[in-house]
C-alpha positions in Angstrom: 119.7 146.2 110.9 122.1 147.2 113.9 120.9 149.8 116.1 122.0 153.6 114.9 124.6 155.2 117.3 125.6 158.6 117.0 128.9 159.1 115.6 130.2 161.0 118.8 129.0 158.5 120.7 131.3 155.6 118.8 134.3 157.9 120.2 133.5 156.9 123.6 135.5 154.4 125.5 133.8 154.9 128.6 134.5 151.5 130.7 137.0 150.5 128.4 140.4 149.4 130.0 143.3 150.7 127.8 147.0 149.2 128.0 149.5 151.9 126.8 153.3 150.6 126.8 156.1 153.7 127.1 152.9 155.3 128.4 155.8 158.3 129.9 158.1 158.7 127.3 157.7 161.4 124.5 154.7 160.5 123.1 152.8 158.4 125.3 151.9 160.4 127.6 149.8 162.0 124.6 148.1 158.8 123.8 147.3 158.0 127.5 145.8 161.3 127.6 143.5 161.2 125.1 142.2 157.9 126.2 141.5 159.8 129.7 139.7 162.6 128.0 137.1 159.9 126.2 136.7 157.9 129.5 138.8 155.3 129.3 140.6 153.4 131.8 144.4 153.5 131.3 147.1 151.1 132.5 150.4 152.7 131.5 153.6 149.3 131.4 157.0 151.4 131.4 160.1 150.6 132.6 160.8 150.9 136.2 163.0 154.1 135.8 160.4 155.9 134.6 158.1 158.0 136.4 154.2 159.2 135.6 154.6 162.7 134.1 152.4 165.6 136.6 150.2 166.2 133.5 148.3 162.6 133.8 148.5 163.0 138.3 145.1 164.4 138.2 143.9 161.1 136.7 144.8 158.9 139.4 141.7 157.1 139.8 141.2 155.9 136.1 145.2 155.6 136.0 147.7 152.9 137.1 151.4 152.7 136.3 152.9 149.5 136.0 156.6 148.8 135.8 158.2 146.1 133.8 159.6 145.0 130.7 157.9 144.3 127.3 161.0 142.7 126.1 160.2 139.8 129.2 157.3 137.4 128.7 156.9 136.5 132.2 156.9 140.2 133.4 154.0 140.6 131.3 152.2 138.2 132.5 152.5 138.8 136.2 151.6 142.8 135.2 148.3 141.3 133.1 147.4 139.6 136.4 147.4 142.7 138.2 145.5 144.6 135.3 142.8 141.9 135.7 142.3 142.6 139.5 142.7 146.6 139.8 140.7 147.4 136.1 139.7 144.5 134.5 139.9 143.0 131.5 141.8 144.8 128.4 139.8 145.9 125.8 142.7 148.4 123.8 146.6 147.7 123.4 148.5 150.9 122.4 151.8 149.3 121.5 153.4 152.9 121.9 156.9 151.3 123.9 159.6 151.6 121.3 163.5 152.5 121.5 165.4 154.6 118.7 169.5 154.6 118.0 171.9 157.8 118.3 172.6 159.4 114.8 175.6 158.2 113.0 178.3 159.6 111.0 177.5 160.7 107.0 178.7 158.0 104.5 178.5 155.2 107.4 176.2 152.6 106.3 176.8 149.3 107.5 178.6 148.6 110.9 178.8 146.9 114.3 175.7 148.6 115.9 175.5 147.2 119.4 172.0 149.2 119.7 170.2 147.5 116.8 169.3 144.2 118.6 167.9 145.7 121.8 166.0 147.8 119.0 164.4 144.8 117.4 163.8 143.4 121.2 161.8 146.4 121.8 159.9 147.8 118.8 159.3 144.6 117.3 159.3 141.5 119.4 158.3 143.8 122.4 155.1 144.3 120.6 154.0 140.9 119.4 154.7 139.8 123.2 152.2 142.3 124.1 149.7 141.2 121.3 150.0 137.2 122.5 150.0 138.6 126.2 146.6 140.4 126.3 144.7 139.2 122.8 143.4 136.5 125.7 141.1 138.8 127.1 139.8 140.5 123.9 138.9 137.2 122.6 136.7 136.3 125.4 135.0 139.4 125.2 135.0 138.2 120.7 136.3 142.8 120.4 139.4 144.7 121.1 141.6 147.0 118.7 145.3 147.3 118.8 147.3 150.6 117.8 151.2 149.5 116.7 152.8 153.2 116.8 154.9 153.1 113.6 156.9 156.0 111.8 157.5 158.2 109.1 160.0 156.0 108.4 158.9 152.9 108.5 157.6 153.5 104.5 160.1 156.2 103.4 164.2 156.6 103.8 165.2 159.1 106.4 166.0 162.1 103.9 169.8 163.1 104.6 169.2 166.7 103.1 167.2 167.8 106.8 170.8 166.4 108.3 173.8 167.3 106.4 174.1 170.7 108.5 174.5 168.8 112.0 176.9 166.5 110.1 175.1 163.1 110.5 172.7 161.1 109.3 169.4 159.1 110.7 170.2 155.1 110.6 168.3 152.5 108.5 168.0 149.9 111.9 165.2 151.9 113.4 163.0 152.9 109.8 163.6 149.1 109.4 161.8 147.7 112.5 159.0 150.1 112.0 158.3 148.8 108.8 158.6 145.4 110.5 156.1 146.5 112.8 153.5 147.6 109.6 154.1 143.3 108.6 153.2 142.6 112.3 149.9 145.1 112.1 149.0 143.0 108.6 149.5 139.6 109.9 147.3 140.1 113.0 145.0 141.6 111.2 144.5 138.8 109.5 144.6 136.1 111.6 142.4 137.8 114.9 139.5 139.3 112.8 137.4 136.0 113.5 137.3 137.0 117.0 136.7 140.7 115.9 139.9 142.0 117.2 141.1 145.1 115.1 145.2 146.0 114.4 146.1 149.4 112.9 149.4 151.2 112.9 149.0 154.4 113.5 152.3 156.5 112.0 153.2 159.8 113.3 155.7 161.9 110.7 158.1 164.9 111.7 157.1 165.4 115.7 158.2 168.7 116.8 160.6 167.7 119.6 163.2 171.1 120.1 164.9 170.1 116.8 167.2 172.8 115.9 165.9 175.4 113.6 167.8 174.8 110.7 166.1 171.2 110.8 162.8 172.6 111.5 162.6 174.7 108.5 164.2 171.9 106.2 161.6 169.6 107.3 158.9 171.8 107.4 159.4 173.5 104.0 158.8 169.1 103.1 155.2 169.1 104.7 152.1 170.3 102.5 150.9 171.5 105.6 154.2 173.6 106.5 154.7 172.6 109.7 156.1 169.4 112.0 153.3 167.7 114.1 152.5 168.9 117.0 152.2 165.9 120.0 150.0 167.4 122.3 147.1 167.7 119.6 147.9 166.2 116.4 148.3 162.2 117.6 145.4 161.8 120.0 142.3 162.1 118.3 143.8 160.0 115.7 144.6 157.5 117.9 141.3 157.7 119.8 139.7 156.9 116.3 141.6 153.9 115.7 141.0 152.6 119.5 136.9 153.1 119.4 134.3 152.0 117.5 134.3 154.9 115.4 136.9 152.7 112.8 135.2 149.5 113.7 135.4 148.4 109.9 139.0 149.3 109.9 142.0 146.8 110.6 145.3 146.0 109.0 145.8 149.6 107.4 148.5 152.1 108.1 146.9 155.3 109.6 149.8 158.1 108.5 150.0 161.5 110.7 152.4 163.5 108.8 151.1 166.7 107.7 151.1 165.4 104.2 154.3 164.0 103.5 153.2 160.9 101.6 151.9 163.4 99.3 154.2 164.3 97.7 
């Protein structure tokens, strides 16, 4: 019989080195602090326009930003090189990185989306050259759990009801790559569990992000819970579950943040 640790303890990632790609967009600077808060060591991979937000400053020492493209194999690999050398080996992949598409106009359904391809680069093939970029160094060490971020709306239709009153509607291209992205979290699931290596999604539903009120209270009236996540405490501990060895029988499910919406 393995030893008994206490639950807490599982959520510990003390000397753990984390990857988190779009680690300073909207979200991910959520996700890269909630690794911090449970000890973790954090390498954040964003674009080179992007720039560390002053909430994650004060971590400096357990924190490194990393500029590059996901969307470029051999960027990757020259960044994994310099993970190796300044923290080590990766034991967590937070594919977080991921692009959506301006709104279009009602009743337009199909058309010449220049957007949609660099969308599929990023949310999709982005992450699976993450996966085959740093799985190396989980399966020497025979453990390491990847988080896909998906959506809301990678398992359900935008709803065009929360939209009609700004006069446009949310696009299939981006639900469709996050439900790509679900496919990529099964297949891995499947094919890295001999070396132990875990893949969950983990699928955040209605983030409050300033929407407009009208939308607010359209969407919220939707939610069990009567309200639109909040990202500065509703994502991370999930996230910190599926990352530590507090889901360590988990892989290849769907995690859904959403306040209930699937419920109904």
């Amino acid at each position: 019989m393995k030893k008994y640790i206490p639950v807490l303890d599982r959520f510990l990632l003390r000397g753990k080195t984390a990857v988190v790609t779009g680690g300073c967009g909207n979200l991910g600077p959520w996700f890269v602090q909630a690794l911090l808060d449970v000890k973790a060591h954090v390498a954040i991979i964003d674009l080179p326009k992007r720039t560390i937000p002053s909430t994650l400053t004060l971590h400096s020492s357990s924190l490194l930003f990393y500029k590059g493209n996901i969307t470029n194999p051999r960027q990757l690999k020259t960044i994994h090189k310099k993970i190796l050398n300044e923290l080590g080996p990766i034991d967590i992949l937070v594919n977080n990185a991921g692009i959506d598409i301006p709104p279009q106009k009602i009743g337009i359904y199909m058309e010449n989306r220049p957007h949609a391809k660099k969308m599929w680069d990023v949310n999709v093939s982005g992450a699976v050259n993450c996966i085959n970029e740093f799985i190396a160094d989980m399966k020497k060490k025979k453990k390491g759990s990847i988080i896909n971020i998906g959506s809301l709306y990678g398992e359900r239709s935008p709803n065009e009801r929360f939209y009609t009153h700004l006069q446009f509607d949310k696009p299939w291209d981006y639900g469709a790559t996050k439900a790509a992205l679900m496919q990529v979290t099964r297949y891995f699931a499947t094919r890295l569990a001999k070396w132990n290596i875990r893949i969950n999604t983990l699928s955040p539903g209605g983030v409050f992000n300033n929407q407009d009120k009208t939308f607010i209270q359209k969407y919220s009236s939707r939610i069990p819970l009567s309200r639109m996540a909040q990202k500065e405490t509703d994502l991370g501990g999930p996230l910190v579950f599926l990352a530590s060895d507090a889901s360590a029988y988990v892989t290849g499910t769907n995690l859904q943040v959403n306040g209930g919406f699937t419920a109904w």
